[in-house]
Residue, then its C-alpha position, 0 to 999 in steps of 0.5 A: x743065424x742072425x749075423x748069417x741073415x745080415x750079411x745076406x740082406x747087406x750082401x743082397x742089397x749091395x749086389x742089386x744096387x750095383x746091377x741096378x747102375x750097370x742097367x741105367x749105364x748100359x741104358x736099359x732103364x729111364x732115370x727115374x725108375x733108376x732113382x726109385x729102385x736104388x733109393x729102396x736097396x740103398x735104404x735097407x742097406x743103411x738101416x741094415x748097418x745103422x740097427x747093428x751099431x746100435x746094437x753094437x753100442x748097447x752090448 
């Protein structure tokens, strides 16, 4: 169950990252708001895979 909810949430963050560039590029949104929201689901993507590695190294 949790591996099925980490794929989810990395899988989720990586999609709204890259729907976030494709309305910046097609110009639907101002460059600072860009900055914010990809700030945020890059965030939980890298504390996503930083919890599992170390999760892997304490097995």
């Amino acid at each position: 169950m949790e591996k099925a909810l980490e794929k989810f949430v990395l899988t989720a963050s990586l999609l709204m990252s890259l729907w976030l560039v494709y309305e910046y590029v097609s110009g639907r949104d101002d460059f600072l708001s860009f900055v914010e929201k990809i700030t945020v689901y890059l965030l939980i993507f890298i504390l996503f895979v930083l919890n599992r590695r170390t999760r892997k190294d304490a097995e």
